[in-house]
Structure formats: structure tokens, C-alpha cells
PQR file with spaces between the fields and no chain letter, atoms N, CA, C, O and H, PARSE charges and radii, in Angstrom:
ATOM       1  N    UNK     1      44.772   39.012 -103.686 -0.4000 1.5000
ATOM       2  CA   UNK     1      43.497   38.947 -103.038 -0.0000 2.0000
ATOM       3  C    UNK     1      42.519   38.147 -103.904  0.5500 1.7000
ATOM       4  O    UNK     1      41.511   37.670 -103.383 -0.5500 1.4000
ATOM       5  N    UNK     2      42.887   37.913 -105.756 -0.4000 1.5000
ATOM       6  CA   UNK     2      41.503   37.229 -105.878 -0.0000 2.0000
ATOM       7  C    UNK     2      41.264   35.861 -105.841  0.5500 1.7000
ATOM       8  O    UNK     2      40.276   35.134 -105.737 -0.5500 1.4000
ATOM       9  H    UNK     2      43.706   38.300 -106.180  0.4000 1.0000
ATOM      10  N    UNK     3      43.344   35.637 -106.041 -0.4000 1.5000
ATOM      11  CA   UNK     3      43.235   34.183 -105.771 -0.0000 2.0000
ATOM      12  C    UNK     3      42.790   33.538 -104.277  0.5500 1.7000
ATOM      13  O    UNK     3      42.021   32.588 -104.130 -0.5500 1.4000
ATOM      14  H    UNK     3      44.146   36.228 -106.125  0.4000 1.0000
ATOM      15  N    UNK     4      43.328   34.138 -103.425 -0.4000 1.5000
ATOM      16  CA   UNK     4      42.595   33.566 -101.921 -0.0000 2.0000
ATOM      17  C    UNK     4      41.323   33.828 -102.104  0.5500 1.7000
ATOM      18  O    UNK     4      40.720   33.111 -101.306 -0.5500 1.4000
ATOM      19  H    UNK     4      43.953   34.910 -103.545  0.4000 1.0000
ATOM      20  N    UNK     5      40.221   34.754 -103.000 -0.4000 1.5000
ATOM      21  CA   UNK     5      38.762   34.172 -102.898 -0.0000 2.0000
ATOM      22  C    UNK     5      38.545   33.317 -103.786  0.5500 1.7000
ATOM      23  O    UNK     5      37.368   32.957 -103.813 -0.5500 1.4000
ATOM      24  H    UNK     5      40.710   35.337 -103.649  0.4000 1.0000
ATOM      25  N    UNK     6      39.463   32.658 -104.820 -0.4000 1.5000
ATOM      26  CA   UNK     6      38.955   31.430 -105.808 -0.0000 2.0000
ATOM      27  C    UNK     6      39.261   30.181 -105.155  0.5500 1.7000
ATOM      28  O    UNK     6      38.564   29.195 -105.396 -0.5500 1.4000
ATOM      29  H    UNK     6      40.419   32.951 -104.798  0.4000 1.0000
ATOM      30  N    UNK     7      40.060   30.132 -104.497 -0.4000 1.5000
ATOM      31  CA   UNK     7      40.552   28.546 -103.653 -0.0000 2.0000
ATOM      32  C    UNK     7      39.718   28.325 -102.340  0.5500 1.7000
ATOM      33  O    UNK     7      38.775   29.073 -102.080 -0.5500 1.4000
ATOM      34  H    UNK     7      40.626   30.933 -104.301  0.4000 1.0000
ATOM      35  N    UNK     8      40.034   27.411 -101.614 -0.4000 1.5000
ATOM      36  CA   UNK     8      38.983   26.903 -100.352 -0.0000 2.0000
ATOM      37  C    UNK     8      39.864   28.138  -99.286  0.5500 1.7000
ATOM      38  O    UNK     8      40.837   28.859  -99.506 -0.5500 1.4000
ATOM      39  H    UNK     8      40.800   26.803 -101.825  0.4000 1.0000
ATOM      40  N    UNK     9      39.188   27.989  -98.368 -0.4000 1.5000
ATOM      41  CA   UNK     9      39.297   28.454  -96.520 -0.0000 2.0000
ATOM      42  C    UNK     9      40.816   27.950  -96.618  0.5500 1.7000
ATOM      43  O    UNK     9      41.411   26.904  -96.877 -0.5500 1.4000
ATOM      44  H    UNK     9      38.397   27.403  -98.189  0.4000 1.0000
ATOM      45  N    UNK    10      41.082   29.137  -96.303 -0.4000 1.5000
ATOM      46  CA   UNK    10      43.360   28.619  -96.018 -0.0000 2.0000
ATOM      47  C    UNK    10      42.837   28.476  -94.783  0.5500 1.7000
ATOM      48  O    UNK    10      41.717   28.707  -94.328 -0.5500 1.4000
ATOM      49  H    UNK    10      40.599   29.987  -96.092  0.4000 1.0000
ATOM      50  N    UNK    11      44.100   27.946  -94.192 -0.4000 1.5000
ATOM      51  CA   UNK    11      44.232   27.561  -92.766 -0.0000 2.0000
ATOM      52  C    UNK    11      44.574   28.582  -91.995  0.5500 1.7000
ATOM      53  O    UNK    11      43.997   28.416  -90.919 -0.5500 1.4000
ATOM      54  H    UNK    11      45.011   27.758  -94.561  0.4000 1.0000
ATOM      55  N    UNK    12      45.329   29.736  -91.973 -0.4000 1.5000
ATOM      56  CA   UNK    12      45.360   31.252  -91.545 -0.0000 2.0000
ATOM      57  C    UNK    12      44.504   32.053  -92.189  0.5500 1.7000
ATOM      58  O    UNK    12      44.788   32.793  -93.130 -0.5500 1.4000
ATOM      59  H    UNK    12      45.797   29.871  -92.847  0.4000 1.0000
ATOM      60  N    UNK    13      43.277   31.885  -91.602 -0.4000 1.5000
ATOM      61  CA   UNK    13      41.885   32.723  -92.832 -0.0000 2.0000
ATOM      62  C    UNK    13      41.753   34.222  -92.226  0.5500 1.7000
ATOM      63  O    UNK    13      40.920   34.968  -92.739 -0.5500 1.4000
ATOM      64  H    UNK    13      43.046   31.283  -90.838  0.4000 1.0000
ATOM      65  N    UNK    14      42.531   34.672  -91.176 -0.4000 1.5000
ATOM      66  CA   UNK    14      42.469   36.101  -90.768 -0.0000 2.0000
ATOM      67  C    UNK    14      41.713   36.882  -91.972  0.5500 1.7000
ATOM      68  O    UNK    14      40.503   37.041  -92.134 -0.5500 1.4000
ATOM      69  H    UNK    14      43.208   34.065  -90.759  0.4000 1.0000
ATOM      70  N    UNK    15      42.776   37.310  -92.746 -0.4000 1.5000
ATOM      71  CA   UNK    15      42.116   38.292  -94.332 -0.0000 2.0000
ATOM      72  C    UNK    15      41.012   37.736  -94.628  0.5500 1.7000
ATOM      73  O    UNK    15      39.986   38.201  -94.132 -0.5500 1.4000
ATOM      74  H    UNK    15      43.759   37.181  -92.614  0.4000 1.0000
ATOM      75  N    UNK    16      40.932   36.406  -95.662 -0.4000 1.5000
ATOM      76  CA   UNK    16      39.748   35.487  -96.008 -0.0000 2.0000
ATOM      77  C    UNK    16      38.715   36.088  -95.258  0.5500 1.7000
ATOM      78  O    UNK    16      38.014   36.895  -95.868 -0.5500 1.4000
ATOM      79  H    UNK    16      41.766   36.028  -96.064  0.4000 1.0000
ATOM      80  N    UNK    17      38.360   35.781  -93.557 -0.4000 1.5000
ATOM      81  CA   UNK    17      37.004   35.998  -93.310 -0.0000 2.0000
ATOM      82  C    UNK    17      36.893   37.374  -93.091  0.5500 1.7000
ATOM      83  O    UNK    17      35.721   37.660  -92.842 -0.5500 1.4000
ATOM      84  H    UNK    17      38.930   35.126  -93.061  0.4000 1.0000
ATOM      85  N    UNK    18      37.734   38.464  -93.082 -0.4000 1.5000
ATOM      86  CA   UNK    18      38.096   39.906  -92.594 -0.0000 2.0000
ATOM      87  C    UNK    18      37.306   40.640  -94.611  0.5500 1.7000
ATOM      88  O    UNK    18      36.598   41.640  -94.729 -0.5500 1.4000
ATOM      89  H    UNK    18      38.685   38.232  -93.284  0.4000 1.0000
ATOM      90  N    UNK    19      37.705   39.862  -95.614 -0.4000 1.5000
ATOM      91  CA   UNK    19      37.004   39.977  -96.821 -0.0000 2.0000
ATOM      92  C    UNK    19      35.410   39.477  -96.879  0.5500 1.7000
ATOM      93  O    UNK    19      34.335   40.030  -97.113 -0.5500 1.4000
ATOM      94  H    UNK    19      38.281   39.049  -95.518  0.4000 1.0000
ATOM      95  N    UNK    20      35.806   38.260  -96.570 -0.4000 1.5000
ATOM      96  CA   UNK    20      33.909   38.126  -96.508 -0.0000 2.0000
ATOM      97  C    UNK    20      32.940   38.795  -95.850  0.5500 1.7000
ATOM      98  O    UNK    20      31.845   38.814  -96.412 -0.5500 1.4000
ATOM      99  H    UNK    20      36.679   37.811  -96.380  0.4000 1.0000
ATOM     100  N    UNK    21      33.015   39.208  -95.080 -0.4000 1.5000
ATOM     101  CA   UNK    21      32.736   40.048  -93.793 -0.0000 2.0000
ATOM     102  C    UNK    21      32.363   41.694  -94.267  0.5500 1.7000
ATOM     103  O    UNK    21      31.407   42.467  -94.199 -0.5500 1.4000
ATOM     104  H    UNK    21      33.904   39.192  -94.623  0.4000 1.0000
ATOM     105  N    UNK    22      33.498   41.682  -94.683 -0.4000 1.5000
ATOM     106  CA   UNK    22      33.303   43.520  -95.592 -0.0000 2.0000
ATOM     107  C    UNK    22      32.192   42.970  -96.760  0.5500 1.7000
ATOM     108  O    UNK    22      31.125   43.536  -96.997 -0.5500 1.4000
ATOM     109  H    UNK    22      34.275   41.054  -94.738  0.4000 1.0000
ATOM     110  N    UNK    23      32.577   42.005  -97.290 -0.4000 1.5000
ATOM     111  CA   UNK    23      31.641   42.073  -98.377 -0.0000 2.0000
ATOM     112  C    UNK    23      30.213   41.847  -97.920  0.5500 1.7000
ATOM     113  O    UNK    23      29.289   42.412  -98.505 -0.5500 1.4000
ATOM     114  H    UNK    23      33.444   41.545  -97.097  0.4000 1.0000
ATOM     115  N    UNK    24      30.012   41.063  -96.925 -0.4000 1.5000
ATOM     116  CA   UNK    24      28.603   40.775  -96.223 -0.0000 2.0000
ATOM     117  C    UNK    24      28.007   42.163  -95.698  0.5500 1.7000
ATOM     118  O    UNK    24      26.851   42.537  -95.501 -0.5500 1.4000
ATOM     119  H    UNK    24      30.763   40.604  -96.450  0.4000 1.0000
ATOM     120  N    UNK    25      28.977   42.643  -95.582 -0.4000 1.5000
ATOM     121  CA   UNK    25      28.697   44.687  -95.012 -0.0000 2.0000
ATOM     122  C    UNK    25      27.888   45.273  -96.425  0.5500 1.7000
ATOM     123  O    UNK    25      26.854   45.928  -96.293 -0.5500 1.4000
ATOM     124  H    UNK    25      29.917   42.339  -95.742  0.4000 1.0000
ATOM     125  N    UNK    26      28.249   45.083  -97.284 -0.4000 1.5000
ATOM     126  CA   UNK    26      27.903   45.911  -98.450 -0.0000 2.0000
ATOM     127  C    UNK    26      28.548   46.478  -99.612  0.5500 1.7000
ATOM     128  O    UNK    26      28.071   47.072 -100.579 -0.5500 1.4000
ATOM     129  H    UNK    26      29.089   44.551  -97.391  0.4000 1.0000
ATOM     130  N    UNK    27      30.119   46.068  -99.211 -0.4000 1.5000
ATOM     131  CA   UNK    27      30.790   47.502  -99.789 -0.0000 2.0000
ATOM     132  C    UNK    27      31.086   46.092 -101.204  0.5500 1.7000
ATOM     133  O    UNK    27      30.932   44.881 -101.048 -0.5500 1.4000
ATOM     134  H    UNK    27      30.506   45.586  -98.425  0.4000 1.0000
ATOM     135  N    UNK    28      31.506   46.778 -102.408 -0.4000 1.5000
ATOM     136  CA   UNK    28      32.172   46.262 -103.652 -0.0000 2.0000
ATOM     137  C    UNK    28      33.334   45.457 -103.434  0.5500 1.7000
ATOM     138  O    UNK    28      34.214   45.893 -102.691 -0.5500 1.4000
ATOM     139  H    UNK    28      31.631   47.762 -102.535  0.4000 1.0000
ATOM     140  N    UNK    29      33.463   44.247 -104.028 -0.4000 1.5000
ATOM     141  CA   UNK    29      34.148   43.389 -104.185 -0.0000 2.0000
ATOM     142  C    UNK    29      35.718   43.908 -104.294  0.5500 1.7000
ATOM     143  O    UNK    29      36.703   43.374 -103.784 -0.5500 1.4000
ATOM     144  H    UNK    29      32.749   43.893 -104.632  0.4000 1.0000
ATOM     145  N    UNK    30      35.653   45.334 -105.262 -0.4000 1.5000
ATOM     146  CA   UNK    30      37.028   45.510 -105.292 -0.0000 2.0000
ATOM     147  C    UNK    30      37.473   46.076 -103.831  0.5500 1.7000
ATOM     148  O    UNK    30      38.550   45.765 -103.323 -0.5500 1.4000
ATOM     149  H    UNK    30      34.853   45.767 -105.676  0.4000 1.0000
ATOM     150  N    UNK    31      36.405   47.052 -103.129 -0.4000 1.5000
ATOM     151  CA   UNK    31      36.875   47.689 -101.815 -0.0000 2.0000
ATOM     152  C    UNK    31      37.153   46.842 -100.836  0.5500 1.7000
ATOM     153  O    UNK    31      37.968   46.985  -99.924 -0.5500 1.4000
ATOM     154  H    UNK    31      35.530   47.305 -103.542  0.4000 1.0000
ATOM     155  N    UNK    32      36.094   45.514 -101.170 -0.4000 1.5000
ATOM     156  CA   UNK    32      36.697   44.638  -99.710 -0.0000 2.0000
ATOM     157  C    UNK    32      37.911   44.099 -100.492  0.5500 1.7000
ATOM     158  O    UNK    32      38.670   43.933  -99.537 -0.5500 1.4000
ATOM     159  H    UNK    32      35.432   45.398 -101.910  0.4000 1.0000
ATOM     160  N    UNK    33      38.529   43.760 -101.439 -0.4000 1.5000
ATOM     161  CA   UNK    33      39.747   42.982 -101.699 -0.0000 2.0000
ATOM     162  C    UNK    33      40.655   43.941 -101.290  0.5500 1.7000
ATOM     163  O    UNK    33      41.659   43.426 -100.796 -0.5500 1.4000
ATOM     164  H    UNK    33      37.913   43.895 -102.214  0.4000 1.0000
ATOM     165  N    UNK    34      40.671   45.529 -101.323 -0.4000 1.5000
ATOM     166  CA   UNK    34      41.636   46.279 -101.498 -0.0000 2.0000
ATOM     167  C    UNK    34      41.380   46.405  -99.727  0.5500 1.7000
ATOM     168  O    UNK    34      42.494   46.347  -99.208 -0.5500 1.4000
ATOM     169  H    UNK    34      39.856   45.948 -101.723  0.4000 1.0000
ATOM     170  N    UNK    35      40.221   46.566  -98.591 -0.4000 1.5000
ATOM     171  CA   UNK    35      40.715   46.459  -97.546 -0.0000 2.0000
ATOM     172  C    UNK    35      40.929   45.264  -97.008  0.5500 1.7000
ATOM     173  O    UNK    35      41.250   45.418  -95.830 -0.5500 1.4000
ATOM     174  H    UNK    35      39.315   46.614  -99.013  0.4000 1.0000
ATOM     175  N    UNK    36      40.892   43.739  -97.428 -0.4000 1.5000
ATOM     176  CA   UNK    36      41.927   42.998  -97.382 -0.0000 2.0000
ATOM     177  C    UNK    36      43.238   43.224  -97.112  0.5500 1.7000
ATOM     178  O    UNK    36      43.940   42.932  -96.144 -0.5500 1.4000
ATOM     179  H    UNK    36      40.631   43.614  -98.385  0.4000 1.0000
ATOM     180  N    UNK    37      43.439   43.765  -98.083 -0.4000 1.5000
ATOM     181  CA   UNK    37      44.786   43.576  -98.624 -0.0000 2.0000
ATOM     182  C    UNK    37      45.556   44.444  -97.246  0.5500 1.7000
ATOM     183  O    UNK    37      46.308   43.979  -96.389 -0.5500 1.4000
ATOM     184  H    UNK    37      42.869   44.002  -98.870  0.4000 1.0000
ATOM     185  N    UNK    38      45.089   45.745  -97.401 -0.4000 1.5000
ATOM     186  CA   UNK    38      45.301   46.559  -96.072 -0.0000 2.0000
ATOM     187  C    UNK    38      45.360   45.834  -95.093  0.5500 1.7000
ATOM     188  O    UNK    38      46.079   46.276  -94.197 -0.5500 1.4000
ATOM     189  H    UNK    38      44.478   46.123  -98.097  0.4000 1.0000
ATOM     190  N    UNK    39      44.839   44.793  -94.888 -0.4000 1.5000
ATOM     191  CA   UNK    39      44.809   44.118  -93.398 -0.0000 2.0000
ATOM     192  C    UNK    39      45.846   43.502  -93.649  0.5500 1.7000
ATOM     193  O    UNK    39      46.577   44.044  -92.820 -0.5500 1.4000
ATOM     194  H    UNK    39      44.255   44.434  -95.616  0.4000 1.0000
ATOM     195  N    UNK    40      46.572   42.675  -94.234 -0.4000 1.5000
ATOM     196  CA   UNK    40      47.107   41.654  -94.451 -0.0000 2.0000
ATOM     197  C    UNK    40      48.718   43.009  -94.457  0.5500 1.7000
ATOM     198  O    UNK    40      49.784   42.954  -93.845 -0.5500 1.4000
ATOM     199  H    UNK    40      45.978   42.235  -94.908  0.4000 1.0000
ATOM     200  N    UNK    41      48.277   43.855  -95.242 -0.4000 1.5000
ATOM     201  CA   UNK    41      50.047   44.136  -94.868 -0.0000 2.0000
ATOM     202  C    UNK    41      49.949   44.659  -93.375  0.5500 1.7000
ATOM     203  O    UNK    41      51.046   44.783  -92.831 -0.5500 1.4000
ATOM     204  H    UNK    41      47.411   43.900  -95.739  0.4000 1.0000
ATOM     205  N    UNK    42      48.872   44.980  -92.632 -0.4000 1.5000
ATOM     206  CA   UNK    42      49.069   45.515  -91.036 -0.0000 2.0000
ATOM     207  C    UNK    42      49.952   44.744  -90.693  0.5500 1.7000
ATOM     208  O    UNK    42      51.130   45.047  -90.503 -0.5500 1.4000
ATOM     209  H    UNK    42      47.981   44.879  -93.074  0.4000 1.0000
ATOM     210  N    UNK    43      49.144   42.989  -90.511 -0.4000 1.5000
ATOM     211  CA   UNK    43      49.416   41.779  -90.329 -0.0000 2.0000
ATOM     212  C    UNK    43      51.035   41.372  -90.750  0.5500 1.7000
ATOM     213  O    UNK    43      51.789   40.782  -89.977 -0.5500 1.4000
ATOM     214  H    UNK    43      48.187   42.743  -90.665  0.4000 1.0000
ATOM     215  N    UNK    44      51.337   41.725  -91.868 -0.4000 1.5000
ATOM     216  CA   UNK    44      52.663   40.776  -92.195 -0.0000 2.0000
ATOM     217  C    UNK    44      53.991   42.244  -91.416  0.5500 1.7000
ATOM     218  O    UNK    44      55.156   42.135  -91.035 -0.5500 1.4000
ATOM     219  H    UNK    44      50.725   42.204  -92.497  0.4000 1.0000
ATOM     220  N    UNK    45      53.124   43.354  -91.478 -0.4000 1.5000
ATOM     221  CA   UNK    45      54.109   44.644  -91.142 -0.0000 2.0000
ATOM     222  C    UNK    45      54.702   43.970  -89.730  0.5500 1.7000
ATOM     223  O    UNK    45      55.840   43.594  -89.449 -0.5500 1.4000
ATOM     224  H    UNK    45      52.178   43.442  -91.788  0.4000 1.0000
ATOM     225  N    UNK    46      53.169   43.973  -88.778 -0.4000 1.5000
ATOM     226  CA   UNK    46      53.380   43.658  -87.041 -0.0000 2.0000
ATOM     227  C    UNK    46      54.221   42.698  -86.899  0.5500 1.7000
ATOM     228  O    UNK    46      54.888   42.782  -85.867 -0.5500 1.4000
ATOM     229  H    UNK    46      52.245   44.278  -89.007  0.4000 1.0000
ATOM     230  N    UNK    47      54.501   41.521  -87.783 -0.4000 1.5000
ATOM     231  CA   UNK    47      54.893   40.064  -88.006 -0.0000 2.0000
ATOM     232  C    UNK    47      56.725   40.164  -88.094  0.5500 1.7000
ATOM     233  O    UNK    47      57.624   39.520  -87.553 -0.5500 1.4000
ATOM     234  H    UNK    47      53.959   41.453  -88.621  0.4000 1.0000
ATOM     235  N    UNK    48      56.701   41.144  -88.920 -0.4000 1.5000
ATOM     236  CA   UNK    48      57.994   41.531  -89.608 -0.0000 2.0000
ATOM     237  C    UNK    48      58.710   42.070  -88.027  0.5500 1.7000
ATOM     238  O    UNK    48      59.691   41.546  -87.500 -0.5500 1.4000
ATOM     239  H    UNK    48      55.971   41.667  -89.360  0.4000 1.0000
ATOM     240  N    UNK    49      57.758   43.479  -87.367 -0.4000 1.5000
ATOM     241  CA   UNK    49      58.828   43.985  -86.624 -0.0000 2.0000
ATOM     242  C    UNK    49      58.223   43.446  -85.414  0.5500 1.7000
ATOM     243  O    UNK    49      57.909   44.232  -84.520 -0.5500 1.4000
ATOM     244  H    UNK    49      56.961   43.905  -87.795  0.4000 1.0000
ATOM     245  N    UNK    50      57.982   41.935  -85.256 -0.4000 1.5000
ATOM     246  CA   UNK    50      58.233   41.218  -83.846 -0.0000 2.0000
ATOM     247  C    UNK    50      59.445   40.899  -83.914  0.5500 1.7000
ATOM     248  O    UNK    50      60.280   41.297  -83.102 -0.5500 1.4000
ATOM     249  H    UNK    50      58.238   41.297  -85.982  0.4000 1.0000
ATOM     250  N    UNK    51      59.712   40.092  -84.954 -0.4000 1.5000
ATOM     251  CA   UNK    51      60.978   39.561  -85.083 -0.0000 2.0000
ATOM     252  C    UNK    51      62.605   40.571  -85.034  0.5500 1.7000
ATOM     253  O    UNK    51      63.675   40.174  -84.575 -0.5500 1.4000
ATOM     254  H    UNK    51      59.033   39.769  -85.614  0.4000 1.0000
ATOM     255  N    UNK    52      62.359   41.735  -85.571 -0.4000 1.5000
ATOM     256  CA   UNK    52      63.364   42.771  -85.721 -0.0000 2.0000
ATOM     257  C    UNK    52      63.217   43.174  -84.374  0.5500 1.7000
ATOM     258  O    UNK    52      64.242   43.774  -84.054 -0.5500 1.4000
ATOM     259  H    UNK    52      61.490   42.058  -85.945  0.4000 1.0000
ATOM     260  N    UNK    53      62.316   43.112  -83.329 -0.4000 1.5000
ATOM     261  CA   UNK    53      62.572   43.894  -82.378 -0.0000 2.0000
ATOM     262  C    UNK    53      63.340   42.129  -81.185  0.5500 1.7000
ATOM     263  O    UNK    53      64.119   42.201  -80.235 -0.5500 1.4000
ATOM     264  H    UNK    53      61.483   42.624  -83.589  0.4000 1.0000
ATOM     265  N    UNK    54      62.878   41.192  -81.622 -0.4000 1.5000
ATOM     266  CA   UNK    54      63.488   40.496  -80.915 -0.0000 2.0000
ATOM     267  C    UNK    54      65.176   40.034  -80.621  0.5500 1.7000
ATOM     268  O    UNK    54      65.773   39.418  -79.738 -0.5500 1.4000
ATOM     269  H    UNK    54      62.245   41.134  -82.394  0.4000 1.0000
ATOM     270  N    UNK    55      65.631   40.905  -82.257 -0.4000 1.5000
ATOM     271  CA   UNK    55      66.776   40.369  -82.372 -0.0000 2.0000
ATOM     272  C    UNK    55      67.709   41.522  -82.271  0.5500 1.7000
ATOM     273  O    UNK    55      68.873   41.593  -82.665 -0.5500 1.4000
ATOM     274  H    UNK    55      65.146   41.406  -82.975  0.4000 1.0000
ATOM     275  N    UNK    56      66.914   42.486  -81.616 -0.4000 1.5000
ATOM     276  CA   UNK    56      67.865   43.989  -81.403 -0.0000 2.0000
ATOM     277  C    UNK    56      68.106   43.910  -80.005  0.5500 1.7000
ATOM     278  O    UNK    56      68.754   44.791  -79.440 -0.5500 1.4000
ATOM     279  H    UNK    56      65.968   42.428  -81.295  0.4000 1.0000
């Protein structure tokens, strides 16, 4: 999480603006990185079992 806030806007910025956003809310830098991060494994979880359910 801190390297995606030291580099530019990725091109899949889901997390990225889902972090800025918390942080524009109020909460501490570490809470929005850590609910980042939470988002991002929702994200790679849902990602994972599209594919497992496509190939069952």
C-alpha cells in the first residue's frame, strides 16, 4: 500500500482512489492504507473465484 501512494495514478486505480478518499474522510494514513488493502484483497478474492467458478 505505500508504494502505490509514492508512484503516479496506476491505470486500475480502484484501491488508489478507494485510499484517497478514506483519507479525505479523516481517518490516519495507516487506517486508510490498511482499509485499502482490505479492499484490494475483496477485489483480487472476487477475481480469483470468477475464474474457479468458471472452470468447474
Amino acid at each position: 500500500m505505500r508504494i502505490l501512494k509514492t508512484h503516479k495514478e496506476p491505470d486500475d486505480c480502484a484501491v488508489y482512489r478507494f485510499i484517497l478518499k478514506k483519507e479525505s474522510e479523516g481517518k490516519t494514513k495507516k487506517a486508510s492504507k490498511i482499509a485499502g488493502l482490505n479492499k484490494f484483497l475483496r477485489i483480487y478474492y472476487a477475481r480469483v473465484m470468477e475464474v474457479y467458478s468458471v472452470t468447474n
